[in-house]
Phi, psi and omega in degrees: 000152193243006164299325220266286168302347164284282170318322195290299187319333166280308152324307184276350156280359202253319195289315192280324171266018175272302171315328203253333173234152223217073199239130181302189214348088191222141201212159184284140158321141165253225216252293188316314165331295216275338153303304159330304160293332174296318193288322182301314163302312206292272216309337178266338154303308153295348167278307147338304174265025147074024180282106147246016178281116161291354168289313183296307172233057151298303192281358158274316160320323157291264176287037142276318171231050123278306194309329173253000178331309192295315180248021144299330180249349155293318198270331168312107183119344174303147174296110164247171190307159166294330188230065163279319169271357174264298175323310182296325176299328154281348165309149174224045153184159163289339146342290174296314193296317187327286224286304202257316178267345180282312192283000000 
Protein backbone atom coordinates (compact mmCIF):
# COMPACT_ATOMS: atom_id res chain seq x y z
CA UNK A 1 0.00 0.00 0.00
CA UNK A 2 1.41 3.49 -0.82
CA UNK A 3 -0.45 5.55 2.26
CA UNK A 4 2.67 5.07 4.31
CA UNK A 5 4.82 6.77 1.86
CA UNK A 6 2.48 9.28 0.77
CA UNK A 7 2.06 10.50 4.30
CA UNK A 8 5.79 10.76 4.94
CA UNK A 9 5.61 13.14 1.74
CA UNK A 10 3.08 14.68 2.99
CA UNK A 11 4.42 15.24 6.28
CA UNK A 12 7.58 16.51 4.96
CA UNK A 13 6.21 19.14 2.61
CA UNK A 14 4.09 20.21 5.49
CA UNK A 15 7.20 20.17 7.70
CA UNK A 16 9.47 22.05 4.83
CA UNK A 17 6.71 25.00 3.86
CA UNK A 18 5.89 25.45 7.73
CA UNK A 19 9.82 26.34 7.90
CA UNK A 20 10.01 28.30 4.69
CA UNK A 21 7.37 30.53 5.12
CA UNK A 22 6.73 33.14 7.66
CA UNK A 23 3.66 35.08 6.77
CA UNK A 24 0.93 37.05 8.34
CA UNK A 25 -1.95 35.37 8.76
CA UNK A 26 -0.06 32.24 9.85
CA UNK A 27 -0.47 30.74 13.71
CA UNK A 28 2.09 28.21 15.50
CA UNK A 29 1.29 24.42 14.96
CA UNK A 30 -0.54 23.00 17.85
CA UNK A 31 -0.65 19.40 18.34
CA UNK A 32 -4.17 19.07 16.97
CA UNK A 33 -3.02 20.90 13.61
CA UNK A 34 -0.98 19.00 13.37
CA UNK A 35 -2.89 15.72 13.91
CA UNK A 36 -5.38 16.80 12.17
CA UNK A 37 -3.32 16.85 8.99
CA UNK A 38 -2.07 13.37 9.40
CA UNK A 39 -5.54 12.41 9.94
CA UNK A 40 -6.90 14.09 6.96
CA UNK A 41 -3.88 12.59 4.54
CA UNK A 42 -4.56 8.96 6.23
CA UNK A 43 -8.32 9.24 5.57
CA UNK A 44 -7.89 10.57 1.79
CA UNK A 45 -5.31 8.24 1.06
CA UNK A 46 -7.42 5.33 2.18
CA UNK A 47 -10.11 6.43 0.21
CA UNK A 48 -8.20 6.46 -2.83
CA UNK A 49 -6.93 3.04 -2.38
CA UNK A 50 -10.72 1.82 -2.00
CA UNK A 51 -10.12 1.25 2.07
CA UNK A 52 -14.15 2.16 2.89
CA UNK A 53 -14.47 -0.54 6.15
CA UNK A 54 -14.56 2.16 9.00
CA UNK A 55 -12.93 -0.67 11.21
CA UNK A 56 -9.75 -0.95 8.89
CA UNK A 57 -9.68 2.14 8.89
CA UNK A 58 -9.62 2.92 12.14
CA UNK A 59 -6.74 0.58 12.62
CA UNK A 60 -4.92 2.48 10.03
CA UNK A 61 -5.11 5.60 11.54
CA UNK A 62 -3.86 4.32 14.70
CA UNK A 63 -0.77 2.62 13.27
CA UNK A 64 0.04 5.84 11.30
CA UNK A 65 0.04 7.53 13.71
CA UNK A 66 2.31 5.50 16.12
CA UNK A 67 4.16 5.19 13.11
CA UNK A 68 4.67 9.00 12.76
CA UNK A 69 4.32 10.20 16.21
CA UNK A 70 8.23 11.35 15.84
CA UNK A 71 6.87 13.77 13.22
CA UNK A 72 3.79 15.11 15.02
CA UNK A 73 6.03 16.44 17.49
CA UNK A 74 8.61 18.07 14.97
CA UNK A 75 5.59 19.55 13.31
CA UNK A 76 4.31 21.31 16.35
CA UNK A 77 4.93 25.34 16.38
CA UNK A 78 5.61 25.24 13.16
CA UNK A 79 3.91 27.74 11.06
CA UNK A 80 0.33 27.27 9.01
CA UNK A 81 -2.20 29.05 7.32
CA UNK A 82 -5.28 30.44 9.72
CA UNK A 83 -7.67 28.46 8.02
CA UNK A 84 -5.83 25.29 7.56
CA UNK A 85 -8.69 23.41 9.16
CA UNK A 86 -11.43 24.77 6.81
CA UNK A 87 -8.86 23.97 3.94
CA UNK A 88 -8.28 20.21 5.31
CA UNK A 89 -12.15 19.96 5.19
CA UNK A 90 -12.32 20.74 1.44
CA UNK A 91 -9.55 18.87 0.17
CA UNK A 92 -10.52 16.10 -2.12
CA UNK A 93 -6.81 14.53 -2.56
CA UNK A 94 -3.63 14.32 -0.60
CA UNK A 95 -2.40 16.27 -3.24
CA UNK A 96 -4.53 19.37 -2.55
CA UNK A 97 -3.66 19.03 1.26
CA UNK A 98 0.50 19.14 0.07
CA UNK A 99 -0.38 21.87 -2.79
CA UNK A 100 -3.15 24.10 -1.08
CA UNK A 101 -3.34 23.87 2.44
CA UNK A 102 0.56 23.27 3.26
CA UNK A 103 2.07 25.83 1.21
Amino acid sequence: MTAPGALRKGLFIFVAASLSLCACRRHAASLEDCHAVLERLVDLELSESGYRDPVLRTRWQQDLGRRFAPDLERCRGLTVRHDLRACLASARTPEEVTHRCLE
